[in-house]
C-alpha positions in Angstrom: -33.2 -25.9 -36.9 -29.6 -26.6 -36.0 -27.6 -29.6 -37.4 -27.4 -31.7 -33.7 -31.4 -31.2 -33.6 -31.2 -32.6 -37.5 -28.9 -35.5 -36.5 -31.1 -36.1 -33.0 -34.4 -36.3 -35.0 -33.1 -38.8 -37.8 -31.3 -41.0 -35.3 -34.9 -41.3 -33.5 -36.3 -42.2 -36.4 -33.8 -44.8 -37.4 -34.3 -46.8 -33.7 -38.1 -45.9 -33.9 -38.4 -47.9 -37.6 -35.8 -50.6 -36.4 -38.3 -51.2 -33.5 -40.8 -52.4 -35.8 -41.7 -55.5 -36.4 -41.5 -56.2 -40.0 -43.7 -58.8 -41.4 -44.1 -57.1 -45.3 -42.9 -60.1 -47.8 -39.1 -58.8 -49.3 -39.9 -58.5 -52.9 -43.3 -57.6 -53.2 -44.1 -55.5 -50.1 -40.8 -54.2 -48.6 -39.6 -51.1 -51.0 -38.4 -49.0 -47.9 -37.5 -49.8 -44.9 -40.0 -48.1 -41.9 -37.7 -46.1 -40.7 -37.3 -44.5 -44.2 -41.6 -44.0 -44.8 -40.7 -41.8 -41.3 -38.2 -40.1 -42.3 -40.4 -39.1 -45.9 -43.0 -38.3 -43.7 -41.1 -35.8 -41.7 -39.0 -34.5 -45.1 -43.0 -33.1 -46.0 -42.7 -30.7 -42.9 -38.9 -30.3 -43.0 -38.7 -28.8 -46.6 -42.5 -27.5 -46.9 -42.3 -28.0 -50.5 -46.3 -28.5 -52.2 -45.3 -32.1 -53.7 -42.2 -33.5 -52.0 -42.3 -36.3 -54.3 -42.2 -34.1 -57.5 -39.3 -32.1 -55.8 -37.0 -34.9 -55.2 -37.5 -36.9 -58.5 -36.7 -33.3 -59.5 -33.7 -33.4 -57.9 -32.7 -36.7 -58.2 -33.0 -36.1 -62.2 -30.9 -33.3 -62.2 -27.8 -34.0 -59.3 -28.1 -37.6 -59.4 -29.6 -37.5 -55.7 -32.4 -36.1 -53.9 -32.4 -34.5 -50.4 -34.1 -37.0 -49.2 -31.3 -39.4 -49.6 -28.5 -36.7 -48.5 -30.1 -34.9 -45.6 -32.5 -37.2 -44.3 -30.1 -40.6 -45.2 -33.6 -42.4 -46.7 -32.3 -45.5 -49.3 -34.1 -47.0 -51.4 -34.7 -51.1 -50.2 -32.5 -53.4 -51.8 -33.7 -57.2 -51.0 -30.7 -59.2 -50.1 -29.8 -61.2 -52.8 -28.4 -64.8 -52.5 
């Protein structure tokens, strides 16, 4: 897959997650954004690893980062503090 069909895909998810209507409560309920659960969801096919989520806690343990946050840009939700 070639870096523009990446970039295409992830920007499509971004607008497709912001088009939701978000009604989880911000401490409890809202961990991720939606456009991030899509882009995990995808990462499963994209780096057809057996347990994605043992992979990038891996990953994240060892670099500091997982490829989930530097390829596929998800964050983890930080409720907006006043």
């Amino acid at each position: 897959m070639g870096v523009g069909l990446l970039k295409a895909h992830l920007e499509a998810f971004d607008a497709i997650g912001a088009g939701i209507a978000d009604k989880r409560r911000d401490v409890y309920d809202k961990q991720y954004e939606y456009a991030d659960a899509i882009k995990g969801a995808y990462g499963i096919f994209f780096f057809q690893h057996p347990s994605m989520l043992n992979y990038q806690e891996r990953l994240k343990s060892k670099k500091g980062r997982s490829n989930a946050e530097t390829i596929l840009r998800v964050t983890r939700y930080q409720a907006a503090t006043k």
